[in-house]
C-alpha positions in Angstrom: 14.7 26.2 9.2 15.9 23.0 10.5 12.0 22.1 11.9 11.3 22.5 8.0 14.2 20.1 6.6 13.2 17.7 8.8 10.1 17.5 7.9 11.1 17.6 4.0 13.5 14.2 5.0 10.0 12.3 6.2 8.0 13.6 2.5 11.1 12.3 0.8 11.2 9.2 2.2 7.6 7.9 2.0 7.1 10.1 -1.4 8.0 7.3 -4.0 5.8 4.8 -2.1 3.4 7.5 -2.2 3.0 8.1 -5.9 4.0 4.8 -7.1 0.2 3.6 -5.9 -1.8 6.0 -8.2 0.9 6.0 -10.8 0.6 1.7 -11.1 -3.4 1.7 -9.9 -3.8 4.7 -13.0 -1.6 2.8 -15.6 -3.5 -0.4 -14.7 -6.9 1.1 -15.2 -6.0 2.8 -18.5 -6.0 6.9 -17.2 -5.5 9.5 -19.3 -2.7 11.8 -18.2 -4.7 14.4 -17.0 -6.7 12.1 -15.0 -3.3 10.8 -13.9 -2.0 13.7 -12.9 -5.5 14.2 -10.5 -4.6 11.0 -9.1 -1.2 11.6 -8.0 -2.4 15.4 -6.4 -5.2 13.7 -4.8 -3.3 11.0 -3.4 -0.4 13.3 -1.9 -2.9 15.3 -0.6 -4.6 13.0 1.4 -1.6 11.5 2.7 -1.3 14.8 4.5 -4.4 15.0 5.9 -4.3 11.0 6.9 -1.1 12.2 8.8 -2.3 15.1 10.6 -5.4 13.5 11.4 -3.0 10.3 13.2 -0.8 12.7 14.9 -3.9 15.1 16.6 -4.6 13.5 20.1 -8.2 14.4 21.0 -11.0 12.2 23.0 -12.0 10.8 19.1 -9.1 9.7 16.9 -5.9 10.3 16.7 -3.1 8.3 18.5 -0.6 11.5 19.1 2.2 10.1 17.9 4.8 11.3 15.8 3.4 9.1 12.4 3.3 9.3 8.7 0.6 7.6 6.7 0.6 6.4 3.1 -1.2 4.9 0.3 -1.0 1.1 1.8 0.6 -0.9 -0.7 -1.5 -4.2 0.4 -4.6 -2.4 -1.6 -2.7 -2.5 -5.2 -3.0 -5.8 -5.9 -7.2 -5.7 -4.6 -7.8 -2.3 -6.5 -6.4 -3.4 -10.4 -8.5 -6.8 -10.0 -11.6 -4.6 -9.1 -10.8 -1.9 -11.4 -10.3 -4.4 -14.2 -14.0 -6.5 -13.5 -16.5 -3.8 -12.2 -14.5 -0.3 -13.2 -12.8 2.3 -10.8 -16.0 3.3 -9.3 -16.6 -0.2 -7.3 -12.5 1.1 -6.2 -14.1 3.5 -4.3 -17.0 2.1 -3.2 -15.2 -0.5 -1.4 -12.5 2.0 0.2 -15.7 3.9 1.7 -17.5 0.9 3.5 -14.2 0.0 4.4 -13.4 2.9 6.2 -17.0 3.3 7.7 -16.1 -0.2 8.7 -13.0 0.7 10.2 -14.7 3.2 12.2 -17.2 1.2 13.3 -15.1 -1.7 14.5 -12.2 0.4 16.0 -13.4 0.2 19.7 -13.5 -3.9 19.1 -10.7 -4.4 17.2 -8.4 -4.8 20.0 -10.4 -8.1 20.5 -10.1 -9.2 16.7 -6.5 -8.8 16.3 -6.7 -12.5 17.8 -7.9 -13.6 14.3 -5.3 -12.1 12.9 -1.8 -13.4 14.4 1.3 -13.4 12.0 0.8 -17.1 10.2 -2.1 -14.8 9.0 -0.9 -11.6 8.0 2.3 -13.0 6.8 0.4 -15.3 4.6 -1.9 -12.1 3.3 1.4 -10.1 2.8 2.9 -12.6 1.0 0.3 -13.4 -1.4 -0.2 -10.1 -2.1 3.4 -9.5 -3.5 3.3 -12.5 -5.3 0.1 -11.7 -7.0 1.8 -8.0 -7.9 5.0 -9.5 -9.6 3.4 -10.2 -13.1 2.5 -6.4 -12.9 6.1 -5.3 -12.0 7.1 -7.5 -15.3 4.9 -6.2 -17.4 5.8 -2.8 -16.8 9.7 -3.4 -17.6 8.7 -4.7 -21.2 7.2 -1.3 -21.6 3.4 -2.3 -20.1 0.9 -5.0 -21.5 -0.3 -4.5 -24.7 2.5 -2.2 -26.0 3.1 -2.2 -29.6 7.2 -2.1 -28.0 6.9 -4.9 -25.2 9.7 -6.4 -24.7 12.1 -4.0 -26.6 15.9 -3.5 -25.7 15.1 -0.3 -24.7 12.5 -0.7 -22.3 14.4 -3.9 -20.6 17.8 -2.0 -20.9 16.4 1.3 -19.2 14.1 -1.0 -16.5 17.2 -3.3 -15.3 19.2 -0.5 -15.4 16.3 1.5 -13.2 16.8 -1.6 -11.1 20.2 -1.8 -10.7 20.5 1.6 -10.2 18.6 0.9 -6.6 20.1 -2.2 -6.1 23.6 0.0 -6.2 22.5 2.7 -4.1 21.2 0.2 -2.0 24.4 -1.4 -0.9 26.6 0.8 -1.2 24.6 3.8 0.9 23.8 3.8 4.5 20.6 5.8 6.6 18.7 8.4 4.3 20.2 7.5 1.2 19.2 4.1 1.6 15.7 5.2 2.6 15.1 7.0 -0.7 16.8 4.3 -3.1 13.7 3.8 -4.9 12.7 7.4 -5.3 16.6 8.2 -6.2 16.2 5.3 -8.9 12.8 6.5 -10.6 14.7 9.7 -10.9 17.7 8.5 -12.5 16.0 6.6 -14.9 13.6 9.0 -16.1 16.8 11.3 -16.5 18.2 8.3 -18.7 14.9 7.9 -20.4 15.3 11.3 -21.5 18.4 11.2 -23.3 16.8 8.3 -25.1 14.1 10.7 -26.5 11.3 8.1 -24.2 9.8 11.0 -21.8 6.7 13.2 -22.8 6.4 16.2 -21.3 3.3 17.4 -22.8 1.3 16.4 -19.4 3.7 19.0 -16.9 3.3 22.2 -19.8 -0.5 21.2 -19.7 -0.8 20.8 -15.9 -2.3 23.6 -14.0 -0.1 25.3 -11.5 -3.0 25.0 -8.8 -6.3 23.5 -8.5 -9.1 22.5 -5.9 -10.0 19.3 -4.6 -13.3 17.4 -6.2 -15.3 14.4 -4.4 -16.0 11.9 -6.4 -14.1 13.1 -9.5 -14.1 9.8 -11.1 -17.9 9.7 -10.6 -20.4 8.4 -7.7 -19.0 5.5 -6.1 -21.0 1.9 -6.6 -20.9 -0.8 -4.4 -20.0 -4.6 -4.9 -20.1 -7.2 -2.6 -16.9 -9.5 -3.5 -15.2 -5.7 -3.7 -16.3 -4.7 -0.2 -15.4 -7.9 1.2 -11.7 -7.2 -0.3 -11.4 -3.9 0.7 -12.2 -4.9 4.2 -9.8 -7.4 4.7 -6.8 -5.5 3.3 -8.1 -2.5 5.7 -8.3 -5.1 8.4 -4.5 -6.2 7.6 -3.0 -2.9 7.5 -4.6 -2.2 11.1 -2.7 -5.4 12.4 0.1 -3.7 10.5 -0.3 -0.6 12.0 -0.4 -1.8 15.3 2.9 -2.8 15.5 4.1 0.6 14.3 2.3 2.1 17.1 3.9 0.3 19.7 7.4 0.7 18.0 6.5 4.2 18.0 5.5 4.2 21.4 8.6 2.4 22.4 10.8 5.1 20.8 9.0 8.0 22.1 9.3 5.9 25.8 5.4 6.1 26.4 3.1 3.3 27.3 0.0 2.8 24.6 -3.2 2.1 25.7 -6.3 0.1 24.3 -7.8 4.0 24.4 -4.6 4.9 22.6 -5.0 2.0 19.9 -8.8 3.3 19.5 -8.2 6.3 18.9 -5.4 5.4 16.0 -7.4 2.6 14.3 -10.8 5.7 13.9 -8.3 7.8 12.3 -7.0 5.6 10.2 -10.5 4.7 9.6 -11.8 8.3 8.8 -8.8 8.8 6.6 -9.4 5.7 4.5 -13.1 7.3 4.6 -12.3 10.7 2.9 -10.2 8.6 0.1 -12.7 6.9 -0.8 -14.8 10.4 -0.9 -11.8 12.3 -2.8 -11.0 9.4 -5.2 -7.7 8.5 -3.4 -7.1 5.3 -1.6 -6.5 3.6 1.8 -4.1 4.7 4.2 -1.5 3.3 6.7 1.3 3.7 8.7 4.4 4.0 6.5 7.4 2.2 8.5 10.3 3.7 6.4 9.4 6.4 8.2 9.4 4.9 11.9 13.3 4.2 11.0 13.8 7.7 9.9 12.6 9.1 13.2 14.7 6.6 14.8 17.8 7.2 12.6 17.0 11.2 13.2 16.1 11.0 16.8 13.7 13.6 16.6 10.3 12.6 17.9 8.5 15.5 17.9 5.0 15.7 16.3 5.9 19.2 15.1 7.9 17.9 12.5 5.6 15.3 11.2 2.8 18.3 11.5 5.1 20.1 9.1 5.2 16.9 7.0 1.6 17.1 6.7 1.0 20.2 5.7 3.9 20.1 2.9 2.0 16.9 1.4 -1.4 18.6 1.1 0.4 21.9 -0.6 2.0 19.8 -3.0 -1.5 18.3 -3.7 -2.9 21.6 -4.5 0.2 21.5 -7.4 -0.8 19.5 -10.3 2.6 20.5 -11.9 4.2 18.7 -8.9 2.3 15.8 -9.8 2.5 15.9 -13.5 6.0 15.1 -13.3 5.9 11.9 -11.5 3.0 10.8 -14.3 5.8 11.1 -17.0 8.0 8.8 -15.4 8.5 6.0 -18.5 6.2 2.0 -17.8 9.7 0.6 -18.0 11.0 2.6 -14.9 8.6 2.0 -13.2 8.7 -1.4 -14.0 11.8 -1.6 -12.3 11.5 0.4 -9.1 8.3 -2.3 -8.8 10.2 -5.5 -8.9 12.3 -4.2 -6.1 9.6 -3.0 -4.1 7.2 -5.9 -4.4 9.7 -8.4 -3.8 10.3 -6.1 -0.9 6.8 -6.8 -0.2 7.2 -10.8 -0.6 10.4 -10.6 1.2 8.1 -8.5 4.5 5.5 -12.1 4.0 8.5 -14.3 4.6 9.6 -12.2 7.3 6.7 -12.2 9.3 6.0 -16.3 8.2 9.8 -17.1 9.5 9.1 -16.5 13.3 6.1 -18.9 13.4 6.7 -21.7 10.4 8.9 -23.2 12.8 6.3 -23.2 16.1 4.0 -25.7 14.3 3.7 -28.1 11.5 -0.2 -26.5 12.1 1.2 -23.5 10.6 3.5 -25.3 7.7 -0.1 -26.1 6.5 -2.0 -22.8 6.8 1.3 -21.5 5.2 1.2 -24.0 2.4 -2.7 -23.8 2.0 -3.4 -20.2 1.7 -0.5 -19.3 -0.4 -0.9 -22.1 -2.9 -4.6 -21.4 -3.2 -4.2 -17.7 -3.4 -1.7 -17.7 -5.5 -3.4 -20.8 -7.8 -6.9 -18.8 -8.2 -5.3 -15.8 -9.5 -3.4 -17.8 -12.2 -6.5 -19.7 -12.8 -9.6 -17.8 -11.6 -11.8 -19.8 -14.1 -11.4 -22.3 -11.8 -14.1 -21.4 -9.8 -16.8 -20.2 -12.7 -19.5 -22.6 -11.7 -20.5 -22.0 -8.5 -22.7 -20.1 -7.6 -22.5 -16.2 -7.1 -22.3 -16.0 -3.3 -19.4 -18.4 -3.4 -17.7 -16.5 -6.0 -17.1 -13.7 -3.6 -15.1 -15.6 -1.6 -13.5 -16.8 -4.9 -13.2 -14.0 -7.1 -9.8 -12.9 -6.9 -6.4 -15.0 -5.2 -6.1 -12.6 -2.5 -9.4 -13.0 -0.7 -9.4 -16.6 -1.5 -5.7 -17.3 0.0 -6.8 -14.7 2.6 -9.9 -16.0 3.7 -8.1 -19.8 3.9 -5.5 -18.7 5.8 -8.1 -17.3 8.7 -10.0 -20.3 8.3 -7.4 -22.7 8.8 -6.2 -20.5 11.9 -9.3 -20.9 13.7 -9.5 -24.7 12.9 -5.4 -25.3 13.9 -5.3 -22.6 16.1 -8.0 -21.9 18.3 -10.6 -24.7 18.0 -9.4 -27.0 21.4 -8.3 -30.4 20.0 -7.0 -33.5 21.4 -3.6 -34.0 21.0 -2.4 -37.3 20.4 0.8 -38.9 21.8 2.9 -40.6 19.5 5.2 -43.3 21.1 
């Protein structure tokens, strides 16, 4: 009993980032709410499987310790601009060469993480929540293009969605904390309700149970600027998940090898593999729940097994995932503003503890963001040139991404000969 309420702490506190990805990916692409309510099942599903596939130990994949995995938030941004130019089968498309990419590289990636040091990944992280704060906006005027946007309604119940968190927030300590943003969602959506704003048409129609279907949304098709994007949000979230594994490994007091790191980076790649097959999306280590297994201290893989295998029977319930898909835009809105500047606010965290090594870096910094986040508010900018260019170019994130590794490798790494200034 107490085995099983742990592991129902760990689904609560990664569930809202869980279902926030297909719920904002969905709404972005213009789902219907049965196709919706497939996402969301899909998508909690998987995130079982990614887990239990992480926390195996065998001479594969696996790294054996006591993870959760996730829908990675650093693919939202990627997946609405690809959605929106080529349609949600170039989504998946990219997610599978991704993952086969993933897998293929996972022996040498040990060696690339050199290309990938935090003036880089803090730049990719923070132009990523950047680029997702329009989206977040949007969503509290009641979503683009609604015949309401911008009603008191939907900006009363969003700030108040926000606030709501923001409340909980400060005033709460440890699990409470952990689950502001899923406590918020609720308590809008409760608020929503009395204010006659909530449809439940979608949870009377949803089927109790249903079976798993590759490729639902069709056969995947494959684009280059899309594969390109997919790849280097896969290839942040490993440098991401690295650090989780040796936090993990540092809690659980056990040393982590390069086989160990192998091992992790193949599952993570198989799982981002199958999501791609199942029509759900990338996975990674989720951190809130690193500090819940600290805050716990209970390390033991049984529980996170446990966590696993509640996910992927809650994917077999559409009904379970019919009611997230009824949560109002404008509360979601809300919850997003928090958790993308909570994104941003990760960037600036990771850029703090090497802006001030170099004036190198100020530049990369400066460079990569500006240019990432300039093409995305302009990306007719670059409508001329030609169309291998324009892979590099098509959307803010690979173009602030793709700087900010350039620029590393020219500051960085490329031996130069410093000048002294008298």
């Amino acid at each position: 009993m107490k085995a099983t309420a742990l592991g129902l702490q760990h689904v609560l506190a990664m569930y809202a980032g869980a279902v926030l990805v297909p719920l904002i990916v969905g709404d972005a692409l213009g789902l219907t709410s049965t196709q919706l309510t497939y996402l969301v099942s899909i998508d909690i599903l998987m995130c079982g499987v990614a887990t239990i596939l992480q926390i195996m130990n065998n001479r594969f994949f696996g790294i054996g310790l006591p993870v959760v995995l996730g829908c990675s938030f650093t693919a939202v941004g990627p997946m609405i601009a690809i959605g929106g130019e080529f349609g949600i089968s170039a989504i998946y498309g990219a997610i599978i060469v991704s993952g086969v990419f993933v897998i293929v590289i996972s022996r040498f990636f040990g060696m690339l993480v050199r290309f990938f040091p935090p003036v880089v990944t803090g730049s990719v992280v923070t132009i990523i929540g950047i680029t997702l704060i329009p989206v977040a906006i949007n969503n509290m005027g009641g979503g683009q293009g609604a015949s309401d946007f911008g009603s008191m309604a939907n900006v009363s119940l969003s700030f108040g969605t926000l606030l709501f968190i923001i409340l909980v927030y400060k005033f709460s300590t440890g699990f409470m904390r952990a689950i502001s943003i899923l406590l918020g969602l609720v308590a809008g959506t409760v608020a929503a309700t009395f204010m006659e704003m909530v449809d439940f048409t979608a949870v009377w129609e949803a089927s109790y149970i249903h079976m798993v279907e590759p490729f639902y949304f069709g056969l995947p098709t494959f684009e280059w600027s899309a594969i390109v994007t997919m790849i280097l949000v896969a290839m942040v979230s490993l440098v991401e998940s690295t650090g989780v594994y040796f936090a993990l490994g540092d809690i659980c007091e056990r040393d982590i090898k390069k086989e160990d790191l192998e091992k992790g980076y193949r599952a993570e790649g198989i799982a981002v593999l199958l999501g791609g097959i199942f029509n759900a999306f990338p996975y990674t280590t989720f951190s809130q729940n690193v500090g819940l297994l600290q805050m716990s201290g209970v390390r033991s893989r049984k529980i996170i097994l446990i966590t696993g295998i509640m996910l992927i029977t809650m994917g077999f319930v559409p009904k379970i995932a019919a009611l997230t898909t009824i949560i109002p835009v404008a509360v979601l809105g809300g919850a997003m503003l928090a958790m993308f500047g909570m994104v941003v606010s990760q960037g600036i965290k990771m850029l703090s503890k090497v802006i001030g090594d170099s004036q190198d870096n100020s530049m990369i910094i400066a460079c990569s963001i500006g240019l990432g986040l300039g093409v995305t508010v302009a990306p007719e900018l670059f409508a001329e040139f030609p169309s291998g260019l324009k892979i590099l170019t098509s959307n803010g994130i690979v173009a602030g991404s793709v700087t900010a590794i350039a620029l590393n490798i020219l500051f960085n790494m490329v031996p130069s000969r410093k000048k002294n200034i008298v």
